[in-house]
N, C-alpha and C positions, 0 to 999 in steps of 0.2 A: 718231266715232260718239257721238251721245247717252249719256249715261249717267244712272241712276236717280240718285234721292236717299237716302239711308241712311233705315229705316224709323225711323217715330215709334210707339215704341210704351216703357209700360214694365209693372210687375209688375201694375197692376190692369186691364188691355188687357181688354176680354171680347170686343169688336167689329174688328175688322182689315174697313177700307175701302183694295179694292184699286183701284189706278188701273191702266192700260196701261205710259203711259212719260210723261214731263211732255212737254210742248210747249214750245214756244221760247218763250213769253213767261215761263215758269216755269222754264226754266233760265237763262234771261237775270238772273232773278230770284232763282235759288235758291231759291224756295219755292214748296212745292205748291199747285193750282190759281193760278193768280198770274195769267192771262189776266182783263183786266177785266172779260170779259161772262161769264166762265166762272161759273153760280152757283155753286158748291159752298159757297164759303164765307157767301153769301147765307143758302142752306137751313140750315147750321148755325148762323149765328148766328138764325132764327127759331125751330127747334127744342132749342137750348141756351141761346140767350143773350135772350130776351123779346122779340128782332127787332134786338137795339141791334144795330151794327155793331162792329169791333172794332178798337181802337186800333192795335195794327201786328200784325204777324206771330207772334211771340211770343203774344200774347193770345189769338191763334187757335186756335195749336196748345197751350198749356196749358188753351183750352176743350176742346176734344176729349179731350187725358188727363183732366181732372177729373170727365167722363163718362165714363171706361174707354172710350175710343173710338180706336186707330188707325191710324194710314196709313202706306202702302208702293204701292210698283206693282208688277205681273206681271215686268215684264221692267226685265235689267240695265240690258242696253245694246239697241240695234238701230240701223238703216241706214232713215233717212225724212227726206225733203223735204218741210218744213213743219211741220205739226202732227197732219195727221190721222192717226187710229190707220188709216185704210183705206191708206194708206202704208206704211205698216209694213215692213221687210226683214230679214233675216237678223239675227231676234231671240235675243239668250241672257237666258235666263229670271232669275227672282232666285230665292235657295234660299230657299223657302217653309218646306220642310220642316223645315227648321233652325230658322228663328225660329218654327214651332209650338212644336217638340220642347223650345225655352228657351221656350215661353211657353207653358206648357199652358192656362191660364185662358182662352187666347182660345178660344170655340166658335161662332164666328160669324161669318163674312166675305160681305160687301157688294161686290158686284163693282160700281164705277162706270161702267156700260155694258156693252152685249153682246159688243163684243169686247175686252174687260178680264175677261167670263164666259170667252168663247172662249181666250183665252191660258189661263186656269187651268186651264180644261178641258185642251188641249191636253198643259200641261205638270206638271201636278199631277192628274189624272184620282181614284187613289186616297183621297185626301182629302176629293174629294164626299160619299163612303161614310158619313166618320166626324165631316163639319162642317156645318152649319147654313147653307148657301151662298145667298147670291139675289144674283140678277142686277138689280140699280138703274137707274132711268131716269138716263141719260147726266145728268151736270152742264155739259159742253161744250156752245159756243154752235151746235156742228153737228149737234144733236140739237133740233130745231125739232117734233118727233110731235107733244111734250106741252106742255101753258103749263105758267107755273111752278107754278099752283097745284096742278096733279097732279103736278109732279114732289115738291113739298113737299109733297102727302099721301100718295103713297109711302113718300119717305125718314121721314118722321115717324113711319109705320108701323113700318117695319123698327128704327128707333132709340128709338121710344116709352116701353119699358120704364128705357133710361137717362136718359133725358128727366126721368121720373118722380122716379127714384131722386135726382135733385139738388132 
């Protein structure tokens, strides 16, 4: 079975961007979004880093903490052939609750796609109540709705204010 990656997150966190579960190209990789077509890390480095691209991995993910920005995904582990989240099987959750409760500063989570919404939903329902939650146009290359450029005035929107603040 798949298994997640340990979250990226530390004490100045405000934003928790959830993913589903990584894909094989990102656990072949060890690092999240790591599918070539996948933008995610596109959209952040035009809204963090002035468009430049980013030297390796590392660079990435200390752009996103320097923004208070982190990541985790919905579920531990689960049972899927391939990559797509419509795959999905006999998911166990990650404890959310936990890394809120150690990290109060975060009020704000970014679901990356609708069924990365739908897992939270399913398995954290009570926390809608009391977090600042929006569902994200998909950064996966099997979310074709939107071009990039609505998907990065989206994400731009929901991140704007950390944008700012650097």
């Amino acid at each position: 079975m798949p298994q997640s990656f340990a979250q990226l997150v530390n004490k100045n966190t405000r934003i928790l961007i959830l993913g589903t579960m990584p894909g094989e190209a990102s656990l072949k990789a060890q690092e999240y979004y790591a599918h070539p077509r996948n933008i995610f890390w596109r959209i952040m480095a035009d809204i963090f880093n002035a468009g430049a691209g980013f030297a390796d991995y590392q660079a990435k993910t200390q752009c996103l903490l320097s923004h208070n920005v982190g990541l985790w995904d919905n579920l531990q582990y689960c049972e899927r052939q391939g990559s797509l989240d419509s795959d999905i099987r006999r998911e166990i959750p990650n404890d959310i609750e936990t890394l809120l409760a150690a990290n109060p500063q975060i009020d704000m989570i970014l679901c990356n796609g609708q069924k990365s919404y739908d897992f939270f939903k399913k398995y954290h329902q009570p926390l809608l109540k009391s977090l600042n939650c929006r569902i994200m146009p998909s950064t996966s290359p099997a979310n074709a709705r939107l071009s990039y450029a609505q998907k990065l005035a989206a994400w731009r929107q929901a991140l704007q204010p950390e944008a700012e603040d650097k």
